[in-house]
Biotite code that builds the C-alpha atoms (Angstrom):
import biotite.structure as struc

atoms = struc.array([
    struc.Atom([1.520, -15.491, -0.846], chain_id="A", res_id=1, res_name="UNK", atom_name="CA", element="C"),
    struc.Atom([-0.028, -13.330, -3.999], chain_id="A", res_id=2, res_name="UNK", atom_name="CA", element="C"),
    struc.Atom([-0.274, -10.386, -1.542], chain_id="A", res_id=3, res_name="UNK", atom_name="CA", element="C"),
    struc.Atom([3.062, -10.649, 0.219], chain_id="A", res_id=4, res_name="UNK", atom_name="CA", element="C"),
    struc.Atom([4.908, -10.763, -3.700], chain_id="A", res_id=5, res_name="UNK", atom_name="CA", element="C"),
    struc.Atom([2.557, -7.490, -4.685], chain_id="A", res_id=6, res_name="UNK", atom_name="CA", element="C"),
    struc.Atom([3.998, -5.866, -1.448], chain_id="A", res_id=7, res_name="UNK", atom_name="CA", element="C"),
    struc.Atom([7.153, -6.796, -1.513], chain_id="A", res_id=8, res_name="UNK", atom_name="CA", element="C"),
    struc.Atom([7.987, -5.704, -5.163], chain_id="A", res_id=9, res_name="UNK", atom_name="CA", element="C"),
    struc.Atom([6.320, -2.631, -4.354], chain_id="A", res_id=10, res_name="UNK", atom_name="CA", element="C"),
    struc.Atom([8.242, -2.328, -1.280], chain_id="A", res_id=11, res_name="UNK", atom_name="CA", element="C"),
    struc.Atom([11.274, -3.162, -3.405], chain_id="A", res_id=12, res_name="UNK", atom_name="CA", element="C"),
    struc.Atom([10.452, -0.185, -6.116], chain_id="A", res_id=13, res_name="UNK", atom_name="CA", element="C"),
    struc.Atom([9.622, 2.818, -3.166], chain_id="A", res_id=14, res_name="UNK", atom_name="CA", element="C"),
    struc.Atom([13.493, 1.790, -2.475], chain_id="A", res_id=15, res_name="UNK", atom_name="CA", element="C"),
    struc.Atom([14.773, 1.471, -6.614], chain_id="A", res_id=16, res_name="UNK", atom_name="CA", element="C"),
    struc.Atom([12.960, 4.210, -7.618], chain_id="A", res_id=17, res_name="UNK", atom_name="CA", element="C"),
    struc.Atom([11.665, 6.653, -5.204], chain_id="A", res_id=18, res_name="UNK", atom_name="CA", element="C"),
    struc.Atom([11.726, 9.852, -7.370], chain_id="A", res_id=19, res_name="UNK", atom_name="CA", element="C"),
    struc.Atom([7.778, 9.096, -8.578], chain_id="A", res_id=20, res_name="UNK", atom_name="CA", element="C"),
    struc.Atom([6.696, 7.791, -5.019], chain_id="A", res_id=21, res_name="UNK", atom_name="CA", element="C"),
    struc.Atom([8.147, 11.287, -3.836], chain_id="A", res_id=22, res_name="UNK", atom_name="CA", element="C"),
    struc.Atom([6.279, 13.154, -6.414], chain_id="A", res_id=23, res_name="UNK", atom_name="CA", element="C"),
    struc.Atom([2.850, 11.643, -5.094], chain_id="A", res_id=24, res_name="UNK", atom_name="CA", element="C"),
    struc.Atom([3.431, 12.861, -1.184], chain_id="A", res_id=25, res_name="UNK", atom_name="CA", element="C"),
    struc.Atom([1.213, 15.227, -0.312], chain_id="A", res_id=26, res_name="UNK", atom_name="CA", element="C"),
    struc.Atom([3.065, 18.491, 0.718], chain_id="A", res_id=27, res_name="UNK", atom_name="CA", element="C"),
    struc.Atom([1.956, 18.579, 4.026], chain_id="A", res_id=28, res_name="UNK", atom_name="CA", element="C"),
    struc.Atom([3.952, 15.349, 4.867], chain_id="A", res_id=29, res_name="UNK", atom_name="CA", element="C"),
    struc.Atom([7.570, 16.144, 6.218], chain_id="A", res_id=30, res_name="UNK", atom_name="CA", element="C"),
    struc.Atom([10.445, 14.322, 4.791], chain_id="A", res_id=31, res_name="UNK", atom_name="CA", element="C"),
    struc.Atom([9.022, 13.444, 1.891], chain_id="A", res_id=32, res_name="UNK", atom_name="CA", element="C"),
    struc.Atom([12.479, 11.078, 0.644], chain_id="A", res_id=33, res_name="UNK", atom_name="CA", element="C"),
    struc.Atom([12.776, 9.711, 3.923], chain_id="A", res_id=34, res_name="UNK", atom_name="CA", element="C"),
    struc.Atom([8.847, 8.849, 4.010], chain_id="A", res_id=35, res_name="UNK", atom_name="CA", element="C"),
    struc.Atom([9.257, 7.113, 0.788], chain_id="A", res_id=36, res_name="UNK", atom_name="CA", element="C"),
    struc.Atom([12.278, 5.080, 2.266], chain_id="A", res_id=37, res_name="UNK", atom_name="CA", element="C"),
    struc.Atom([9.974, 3.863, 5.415], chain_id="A", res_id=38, res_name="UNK", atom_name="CA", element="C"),
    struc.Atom([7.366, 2.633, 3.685], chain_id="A", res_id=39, res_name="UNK", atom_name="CA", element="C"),
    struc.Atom([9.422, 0.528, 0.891], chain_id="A", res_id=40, res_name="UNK", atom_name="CA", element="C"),
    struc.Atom([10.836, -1.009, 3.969], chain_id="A", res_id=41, res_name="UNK", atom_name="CA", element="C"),
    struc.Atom([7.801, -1.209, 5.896], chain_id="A", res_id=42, res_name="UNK", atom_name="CA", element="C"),
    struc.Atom([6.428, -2.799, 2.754], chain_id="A", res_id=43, res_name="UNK", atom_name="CA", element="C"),
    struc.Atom([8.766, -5.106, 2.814], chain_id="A", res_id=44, res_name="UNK", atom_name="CA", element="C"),
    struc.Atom([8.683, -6.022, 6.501], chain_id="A", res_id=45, res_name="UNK", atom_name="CA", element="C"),
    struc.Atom([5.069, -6.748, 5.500], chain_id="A", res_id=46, res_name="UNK", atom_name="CA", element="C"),
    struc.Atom([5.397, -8.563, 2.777], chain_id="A", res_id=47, res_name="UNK", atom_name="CA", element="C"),
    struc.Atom([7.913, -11.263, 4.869], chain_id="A", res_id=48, res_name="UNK", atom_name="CA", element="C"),
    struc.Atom([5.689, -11.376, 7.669], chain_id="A", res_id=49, res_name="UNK", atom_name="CA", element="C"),
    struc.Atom([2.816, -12.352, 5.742], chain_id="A", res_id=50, res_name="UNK", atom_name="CA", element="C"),
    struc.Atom([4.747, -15.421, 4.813], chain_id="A", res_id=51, res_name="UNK", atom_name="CA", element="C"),
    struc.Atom([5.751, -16.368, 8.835], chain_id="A", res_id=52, res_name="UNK", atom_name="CA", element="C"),
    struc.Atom([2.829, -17.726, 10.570], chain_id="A", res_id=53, res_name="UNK", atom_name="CA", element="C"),
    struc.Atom([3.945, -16.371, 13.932], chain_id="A", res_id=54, res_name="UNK", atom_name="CA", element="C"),
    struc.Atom([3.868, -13.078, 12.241], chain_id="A", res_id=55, res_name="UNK", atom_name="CA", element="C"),
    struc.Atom([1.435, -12.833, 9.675], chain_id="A", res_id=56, res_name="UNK", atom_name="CA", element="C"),
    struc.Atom([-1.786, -11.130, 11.998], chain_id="A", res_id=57, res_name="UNK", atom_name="CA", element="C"),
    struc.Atom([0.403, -8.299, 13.307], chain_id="A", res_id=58, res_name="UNK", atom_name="CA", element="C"),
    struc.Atom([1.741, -8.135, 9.140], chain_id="A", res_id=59, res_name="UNK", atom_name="CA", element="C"),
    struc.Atom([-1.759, -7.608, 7.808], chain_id="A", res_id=60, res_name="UNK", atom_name="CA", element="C"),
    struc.Atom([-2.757, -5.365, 10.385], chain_id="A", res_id=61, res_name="UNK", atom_name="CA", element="C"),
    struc.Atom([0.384, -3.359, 9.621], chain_id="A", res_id=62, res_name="UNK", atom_name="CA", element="C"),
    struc.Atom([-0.491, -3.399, 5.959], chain_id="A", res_id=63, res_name="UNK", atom_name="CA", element="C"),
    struc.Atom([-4.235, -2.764, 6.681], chain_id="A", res_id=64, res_name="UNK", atom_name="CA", element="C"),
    struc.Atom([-2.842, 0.483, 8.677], chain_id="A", res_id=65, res_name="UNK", atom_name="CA", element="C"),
    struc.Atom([-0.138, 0.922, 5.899], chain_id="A", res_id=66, res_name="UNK", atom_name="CA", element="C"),
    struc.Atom([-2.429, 1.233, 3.209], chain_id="A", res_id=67, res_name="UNK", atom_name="CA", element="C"),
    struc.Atom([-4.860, 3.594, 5.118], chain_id="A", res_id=68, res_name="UNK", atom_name="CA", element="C"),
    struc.Atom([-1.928, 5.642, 5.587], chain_id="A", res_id=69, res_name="UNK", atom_name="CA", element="C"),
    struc.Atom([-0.751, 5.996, 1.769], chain_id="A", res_id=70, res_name="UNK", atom_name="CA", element="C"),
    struc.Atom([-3.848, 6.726, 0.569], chain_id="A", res_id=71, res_name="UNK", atom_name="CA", element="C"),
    struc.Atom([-3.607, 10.424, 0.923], chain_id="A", res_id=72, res_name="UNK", atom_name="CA", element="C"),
    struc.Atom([-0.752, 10.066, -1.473], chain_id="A", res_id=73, res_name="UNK", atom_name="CA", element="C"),
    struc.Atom([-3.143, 8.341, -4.346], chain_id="A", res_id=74, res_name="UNK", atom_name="CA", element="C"),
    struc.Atom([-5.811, 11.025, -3.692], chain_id="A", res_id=75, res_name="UNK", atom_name="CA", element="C"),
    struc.Atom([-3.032, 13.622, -3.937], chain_id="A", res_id=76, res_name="UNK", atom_name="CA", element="C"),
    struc.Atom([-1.750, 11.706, -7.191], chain_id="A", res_id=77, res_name="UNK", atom_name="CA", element="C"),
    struc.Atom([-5.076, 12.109, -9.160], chain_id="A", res_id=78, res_name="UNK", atom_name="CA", element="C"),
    struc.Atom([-6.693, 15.098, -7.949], chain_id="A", res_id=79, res_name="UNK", atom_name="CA", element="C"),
    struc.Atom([-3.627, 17.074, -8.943], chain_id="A", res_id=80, res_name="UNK", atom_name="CA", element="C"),
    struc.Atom([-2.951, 14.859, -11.946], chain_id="A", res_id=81, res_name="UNK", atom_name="CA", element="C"),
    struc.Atom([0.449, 13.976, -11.004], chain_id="A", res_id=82, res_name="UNK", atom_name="CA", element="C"),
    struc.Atom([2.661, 13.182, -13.898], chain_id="A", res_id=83, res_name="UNK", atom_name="CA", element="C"),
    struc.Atom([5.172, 10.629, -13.233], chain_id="A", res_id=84, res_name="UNK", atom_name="CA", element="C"),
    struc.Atom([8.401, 9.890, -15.950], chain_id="A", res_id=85, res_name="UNK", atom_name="CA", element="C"),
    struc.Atom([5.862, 12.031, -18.839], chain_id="A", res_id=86, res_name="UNK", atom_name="CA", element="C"),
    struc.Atom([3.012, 9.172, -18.022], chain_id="A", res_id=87, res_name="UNK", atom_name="CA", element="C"),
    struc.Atom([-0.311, 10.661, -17.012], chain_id="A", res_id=88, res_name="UNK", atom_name="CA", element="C"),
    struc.Atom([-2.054, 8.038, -15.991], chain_id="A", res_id=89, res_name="UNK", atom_name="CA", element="C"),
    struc.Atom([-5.825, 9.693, -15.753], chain_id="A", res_id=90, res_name="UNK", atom_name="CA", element="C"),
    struc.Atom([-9.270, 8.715, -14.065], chain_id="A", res_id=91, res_name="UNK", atom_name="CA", element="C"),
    struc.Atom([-9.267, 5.560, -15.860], chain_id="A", res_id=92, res_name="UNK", atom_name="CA", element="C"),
    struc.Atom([-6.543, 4.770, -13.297], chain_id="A", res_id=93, res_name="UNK", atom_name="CA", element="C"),
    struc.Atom([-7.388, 6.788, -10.789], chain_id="A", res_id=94, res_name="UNK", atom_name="CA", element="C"),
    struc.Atom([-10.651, 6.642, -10.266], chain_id="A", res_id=95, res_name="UNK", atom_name="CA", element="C"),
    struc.Atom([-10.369, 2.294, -10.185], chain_id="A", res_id=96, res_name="UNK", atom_name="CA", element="C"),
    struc.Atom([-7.351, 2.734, -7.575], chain_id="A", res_id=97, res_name="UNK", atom_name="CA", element="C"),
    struc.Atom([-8.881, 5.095, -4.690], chain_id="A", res_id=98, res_name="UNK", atom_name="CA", element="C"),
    struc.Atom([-12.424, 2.729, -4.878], chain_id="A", res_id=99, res_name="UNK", atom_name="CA", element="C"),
    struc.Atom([-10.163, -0.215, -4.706], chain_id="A", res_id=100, res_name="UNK", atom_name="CA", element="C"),
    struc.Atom([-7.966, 0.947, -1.233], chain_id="A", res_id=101, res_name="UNK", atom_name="CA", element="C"),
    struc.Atom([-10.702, -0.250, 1.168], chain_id="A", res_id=102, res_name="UNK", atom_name="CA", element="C"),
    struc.Atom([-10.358, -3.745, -0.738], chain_id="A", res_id=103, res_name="UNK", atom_name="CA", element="C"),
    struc.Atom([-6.809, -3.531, -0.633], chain_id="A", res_id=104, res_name="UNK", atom_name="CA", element="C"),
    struc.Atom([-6.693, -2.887, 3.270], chain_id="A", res_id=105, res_name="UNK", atom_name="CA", element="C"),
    struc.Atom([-9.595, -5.607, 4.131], chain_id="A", res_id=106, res_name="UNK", atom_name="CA", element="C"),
    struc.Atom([-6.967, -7.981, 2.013], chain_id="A", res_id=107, res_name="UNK", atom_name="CA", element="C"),
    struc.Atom([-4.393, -7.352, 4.297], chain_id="A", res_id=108, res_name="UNK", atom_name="CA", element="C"),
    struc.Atom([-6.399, -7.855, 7.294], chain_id="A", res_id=109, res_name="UNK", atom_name="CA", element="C"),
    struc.Atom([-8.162, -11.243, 5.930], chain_id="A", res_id=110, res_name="UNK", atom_name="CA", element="C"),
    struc.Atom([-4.912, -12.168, 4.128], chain_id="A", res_id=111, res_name="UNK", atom_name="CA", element="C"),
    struc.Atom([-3.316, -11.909, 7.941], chain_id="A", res_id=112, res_name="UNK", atom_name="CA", element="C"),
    struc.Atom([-6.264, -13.537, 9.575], chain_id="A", res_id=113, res_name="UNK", atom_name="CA", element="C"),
    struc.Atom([-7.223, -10.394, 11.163], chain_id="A", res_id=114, res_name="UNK", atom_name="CA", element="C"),
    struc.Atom([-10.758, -10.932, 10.235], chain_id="A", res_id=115, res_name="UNK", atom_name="CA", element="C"),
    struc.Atom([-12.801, -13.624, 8.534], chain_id="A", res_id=116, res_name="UNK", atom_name="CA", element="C"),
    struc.Atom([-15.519, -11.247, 7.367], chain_id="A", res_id=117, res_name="UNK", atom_name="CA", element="C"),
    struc.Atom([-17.497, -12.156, 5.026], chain_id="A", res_id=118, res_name="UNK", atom_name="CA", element="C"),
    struc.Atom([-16.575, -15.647, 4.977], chain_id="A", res_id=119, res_name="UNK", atom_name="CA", element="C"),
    struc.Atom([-17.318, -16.593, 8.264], chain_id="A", res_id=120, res_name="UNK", atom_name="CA", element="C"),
    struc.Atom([-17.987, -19.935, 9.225], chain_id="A", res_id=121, res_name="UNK", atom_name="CA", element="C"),
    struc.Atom([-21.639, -20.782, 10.301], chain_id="A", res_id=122, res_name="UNK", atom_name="CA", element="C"),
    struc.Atom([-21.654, -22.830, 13.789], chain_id="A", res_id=123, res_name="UNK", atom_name="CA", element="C"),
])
């Protein structure tokens, strides 16, 4: 439930207030507004399928995949020290947020009930 409120105000914020989001995209990704858009809704669509039993494996692989997919955007975001609304958020951020990505997509995949690992159960 945590998970699906984190990505659904997230997905609710790419939508609000896309203009930093935007400034993040890498420049080789086309449609940088409209890329923004998708993935607030996709977050979304996440977020509610987490919460739907029938749907919540296909969510958290679509999270997992999701969050691989973004993380060009928080590479992009420190390397080039991105300032967003006069904030500049530096490695103390940075740094913290691209170890933590791998976490954040294993979450959605455990989260989902894509895997189990490391918490399997012992026959």
């Amino acid at each position: 439930m945590l998970l699906a409120i984190f990505y659904g105000g997230a997905g609710i914020l790419h939508l609000a207030s896309p203009p930093g989001f935007v400034a993040i995209t890498p420049d080789w990704v086309p449609f940088p507004d409209a890329v923004v858009a998708f993935t607030g809704v996709a977050e979304i669509a996440g977020a509610i399928g987490l919460m739907l039993p029938r749907f919540r494996k296909a969510a958290g692989i679509g999270l997992a995949l999701y969050a691989l997919c973004v993380w060009p955007a928080n590479f992009n975001h420190a390397i080039n020290d991105i300032v967003i609304s006069g904030t500049d958020l530096g490695w103390s951020y940075h740094g913290p947020r691209l170890a933590l990505q791998p976490v954040i997509i294993w979450l959605a995949l455990w989260v989902g009930g894509a895997t189990d690992w490391p918490f399997r159960k012992i026959p």
